[in-house]
C-alpha positions, 0 to 999 in steps of 0.5 A: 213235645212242643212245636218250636218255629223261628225265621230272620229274613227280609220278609215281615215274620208274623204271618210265617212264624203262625203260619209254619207253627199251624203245621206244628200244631199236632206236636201241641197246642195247649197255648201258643206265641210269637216272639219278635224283634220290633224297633229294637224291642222285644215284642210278645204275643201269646195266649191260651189254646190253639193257635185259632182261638187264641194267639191269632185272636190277639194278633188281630188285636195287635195289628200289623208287627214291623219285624222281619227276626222272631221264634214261636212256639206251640205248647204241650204242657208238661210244667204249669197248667196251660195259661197265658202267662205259662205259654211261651216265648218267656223271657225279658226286656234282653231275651226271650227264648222258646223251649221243647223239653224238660228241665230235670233241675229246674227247682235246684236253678230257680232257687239259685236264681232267687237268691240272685235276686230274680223273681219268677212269674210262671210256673215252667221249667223253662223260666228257668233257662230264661233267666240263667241265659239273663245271669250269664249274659254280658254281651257275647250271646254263645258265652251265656248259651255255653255257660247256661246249657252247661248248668241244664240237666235234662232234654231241651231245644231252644230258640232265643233272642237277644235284643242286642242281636236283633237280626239274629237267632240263635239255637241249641239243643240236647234230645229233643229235636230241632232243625235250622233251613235255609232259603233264599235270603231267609233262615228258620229254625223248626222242629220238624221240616212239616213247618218249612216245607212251604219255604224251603227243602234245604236244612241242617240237622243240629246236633247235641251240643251245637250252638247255631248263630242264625241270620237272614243270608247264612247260619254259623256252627259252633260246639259249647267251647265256641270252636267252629263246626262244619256241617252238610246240608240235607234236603227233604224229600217230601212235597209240601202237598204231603202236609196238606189235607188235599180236600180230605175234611182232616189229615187222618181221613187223608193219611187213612186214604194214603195207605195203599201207596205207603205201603207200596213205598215201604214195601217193593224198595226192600224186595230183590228177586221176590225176596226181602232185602236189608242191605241197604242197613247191612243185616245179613242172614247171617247176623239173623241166623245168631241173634239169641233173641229179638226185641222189639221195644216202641210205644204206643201204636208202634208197640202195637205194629210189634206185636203184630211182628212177634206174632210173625216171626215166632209163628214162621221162624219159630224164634223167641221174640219179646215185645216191651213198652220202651218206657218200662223197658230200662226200668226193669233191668231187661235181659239184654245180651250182645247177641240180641237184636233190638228193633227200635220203631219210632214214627218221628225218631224222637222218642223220649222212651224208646230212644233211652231204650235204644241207648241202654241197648247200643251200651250193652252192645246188642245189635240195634235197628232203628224203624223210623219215617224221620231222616236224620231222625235222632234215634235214626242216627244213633242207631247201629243200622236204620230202615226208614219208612216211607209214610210221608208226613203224619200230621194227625196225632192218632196215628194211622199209615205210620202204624200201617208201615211199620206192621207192613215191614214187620212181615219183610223182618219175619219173611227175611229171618225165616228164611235165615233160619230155614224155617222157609224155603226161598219159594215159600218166602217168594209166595209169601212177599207175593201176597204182601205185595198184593196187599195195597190193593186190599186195602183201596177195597176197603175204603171205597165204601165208606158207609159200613164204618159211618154205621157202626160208629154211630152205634158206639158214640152213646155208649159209655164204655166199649170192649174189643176182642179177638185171638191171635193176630186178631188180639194184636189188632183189637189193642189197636183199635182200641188206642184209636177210639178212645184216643180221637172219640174219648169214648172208654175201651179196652181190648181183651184176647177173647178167651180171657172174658170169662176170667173177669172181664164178661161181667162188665157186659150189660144191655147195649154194651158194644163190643166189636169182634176181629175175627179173621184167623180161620183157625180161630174162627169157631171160639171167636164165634163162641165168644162173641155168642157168650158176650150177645146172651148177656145183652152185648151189640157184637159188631164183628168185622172179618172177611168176605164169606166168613160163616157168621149168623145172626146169633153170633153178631148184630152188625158184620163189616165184611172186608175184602180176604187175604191170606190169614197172616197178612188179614192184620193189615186189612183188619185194621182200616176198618178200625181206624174208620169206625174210630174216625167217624166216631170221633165225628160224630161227637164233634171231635176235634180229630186231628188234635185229641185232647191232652195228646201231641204227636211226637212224645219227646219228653218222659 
């Protein structure tokens, strides 16, 4: 969950290390700090809060740092309230380390350690390792990495110091991710590429297991046993233009506005004469002709995205699909077979949840597909085929054209197994990849007026509590919208499927309460209408958001967000732009950090 950054060159390190761990932010910023090496000593800065408030406060206090080797970290705070003495780097006087991850047994090693005769300051998980590097120390830093990552039960990245190495860095890791770049006569360490992408494109991915002995002109390899590995080098494919806002006040604006060409690049690479095509990850027609079942496990938005996906695939194919919340879904002795097919979908393909969720499956031996925007990702590589998305770089925490990726490949999954399953014709699927394909242009339409979504936020920015409803498709979305607003606004929502109000839920309607109706299925159309009346008479400000043309009256609905019409399947990924602005401007409006909600980070690696 936290952000981890390191660098060892010729260029002073202090502006690149905050530099490169402002581009983690989103990943936490509870606290944040910098490690380097200065004149042979180990030097710390650290403090409470985003890296604007504190930690640069500190270092202007500081002054200029002669150091050409440090690590940095941003933290999400898992063990220990956010604190200055709970931030990292920990460490001392001879080492110092960074951390993304949780240590399972920190308690048993903390008590071996004080009966060692080591005394703890913070109250971290990552102390622990600190000062089980400091035991097994006695010169050779991969001995004590081997013998101390040997002890550690639990998921862990790390980047650590030793002042005998001063122009050194080394790095290890189990779960949680981490990268090591290579540039001209320079070397990082990262948890992600976004925090190199202004310095290099070239990295290597570091395995579980592997121990990399960084310095400024190269980095060595080895595994736990000290035997020497060999590893490829990768090379990004996004731009540093692709992390950058680009004149957009935030990064959420920004990626909202990037959806019509993220579809487009998810979307036409995967259709072959007008049909959907997944060879490049090998599922034929007829593996989808035999699977028993198909899962689809994710969190969050991407869960969302899944239901969107059942939805589809049971409609068109008419094949049993089940939707699970990957952390629920090992817990609860899940029916999985060898004959089942389990779509994984992870924005980052780091999941903690979903990425234990795909290993229960790959051990049960169903067949397992990986949806996921991070090449080389973990879950990318462990599972047995992979589709990547191609979102670009997603720096807001709330999630926005990931969400819309992974609903859009959604329909080419339902659109291919229906037509394995000859549930469709190949003209009828052709008609159907067709309006997908028109969809981008849809979606510009929608936000090329602004001014509805600024309106109708400002209606719900007073209100204490809020509910979206919808039917159908239109349900699968209100849980969407729902996450986006309480997620960036904090304002309390909940989605209900529209039919359900009269089962408990309309009793929590009094005077001004909004709520806001999808209502795009035509199918539905007359019961939405009827709900939305029933919510009206009891005092509710029903903002309804459907199609062009859509007969509602004012009876029905105070305020309608028109947008532009598609076909009834396809409304899903128009629907949801409009729910993703009224929760920007909300979160606006209340003078929200957008990009940063509180008590959120983006990728959740830890359980």
């Amino acid at each position: 969950m936290c952000g981890i950054v390191g660098y060892t060159g010729r260029r002073e390190c202090r502006d690149i290390l905050v530099n490169s761990l402002k581009k983690l932010e989103y990943r936490g910023y509870d606290s944040a700090g910098i490690a380097v090496i200065e004149n042979g000593s180990i030097k710390t800065i650290k403090a409470k809060g985003k890296i604007s408030e504190g930690l640069e406060s500190k270092l202007a206090e500081t002054g200029k740092l002669d150091a050409v080797t440090g690590i940095g970290h941003t933290r999400w705070a898992t063990h220990g309230e956010p604190s200055d003495i709970n931030s990292h780097p920990i460490g001392n006087s001879r080492i110092t380390i960074v951390h993304n991850g949780i240590i399972e047994n920190y308690r048993k090693l903390k008590s071996f350690l004080i009966d060692k005769g080591y005394n703890f300051e913070s109250e971290t998980d990552t102390e622990t390792v600190a000062k089980l590097l400091d035991y097994y120390y006695t010169g050779n830093p991969i001995e004590a990495i081997s013998k101390a990552v040997t002890d550690i039960e639990g998921a862990y990245a790390l980047g650590i110091m030793f002042k005998d190495y001063p122009d050194m860095i080394y790095a290890v890791r189990k779960d949680s991710p981490l990268i090591v770049g290579s540039g001209n006569g320079e070397m990082f360490i990262a948890s992600d590429m976004t925090a190199l992408l202004e310095y290099t494109k070239e990295y290597y991915l570091l395995e579980t297991g592997e121990i990399a002995s960084i310095r400024a002109d190269g980095v060595s390899f080895c595994d736990l046993h000290g035997n020497k590995l060999t590893k490829q080098i990768q090379t990004a494919t996004w731009d540093v233009s692709e992390a950058e806002k680009g004149g957009f006040e935030h990064f959420m604006l920004k990626e909202i506005h990037e959806q019509p060409s993220a579809v487009k690049k998810t979307v036409s690479p995967r259709i072959k004469d007008g049909l959907p095509c997944f060879e490049e990850c090998g599922l034929t027609d007829e593996m989808l002709r035999n699977y028993h079942h198909i899962y689809i496990i994710a969190c969050g938005s991407a869960m969302h995205a899944g239901m969107i996906g059942k939805y589809i695939i049971e409609s068109l194919a008419r094949t049993p699909v089940i939707v699970d919340i990957a952390s629920e879904f090992r817990y609860r002795n899940p029916l999985l077979k060898s004959d089942d097919l389990v779509v994984i979908v992870s924005q980052s393909g780091e999941t903690a949840d979903t990425k234990a969720a795909l290993e229960l499956a790959n051990e049960v031996g169903a067949d397992t597909l990986a949806l996921v925007n991070v090449v080389g990702s973990s879950i990318a590589r462990e599972a047995k085929m992979v589709m990547y998305t191609y979102a670009g770089p997603e720096i807001s925490v709330a999630s926005t054209k990931a969400y819309m990726v992974q609903s859009a490949f959604m329909y080419l999954l339902a659109f291919r197994v229906s037509l394995a399953r000859g549930a469709i014709s190949e003209d009828e699927c052709r008609t159907l990849v067709k309006k997908l394909e028109e969809i981008p242009d849809l979606i510009s339409d929608c936000i090329s007026d602004l001014d509805p979504y600024r309106k109708a936020a400002s209606r719900l920015i007073g209100a204490d509590s809020l509910l979206y409803i919808g039917r159908g498709l239109d349900y699968a979305l209100s849980m969407e919208g729902s996450l986006k607003l309480k997620e960036i606004s904090y304002i309390h929502s909940e989605s209900y499927a529209a039919g359900e109000l009269k089962h408990g839920t309309i009793s929590l309607i009094d005077d001004g309460m909004p709520v806001i109706a999808v209502a795009t299925q035509r199918e539905l159309l007359a019961k939405t209408i009827s709900n939305m009346r029933e919510v009206k008479t009891r005092g509710a400000y029903v903002i309804a958001v459907c199609p062009k043309g859509t007969a509602i009256d004012a009876e029905s609905a105070d305020e309608i967000i028109e947008i532009p019409a598609a076909d009834d399947m396809l409304m899903p990924l128009v629907a949801v732009v409009p729910l993703q602005l009224i929760a920007y401007y909300a979160s606006v409006l209340r003078g929200n950090d957008v990009d940063k909600p509180r008590n959120l980070a983006k990728s959740v690696t830890v359980e």
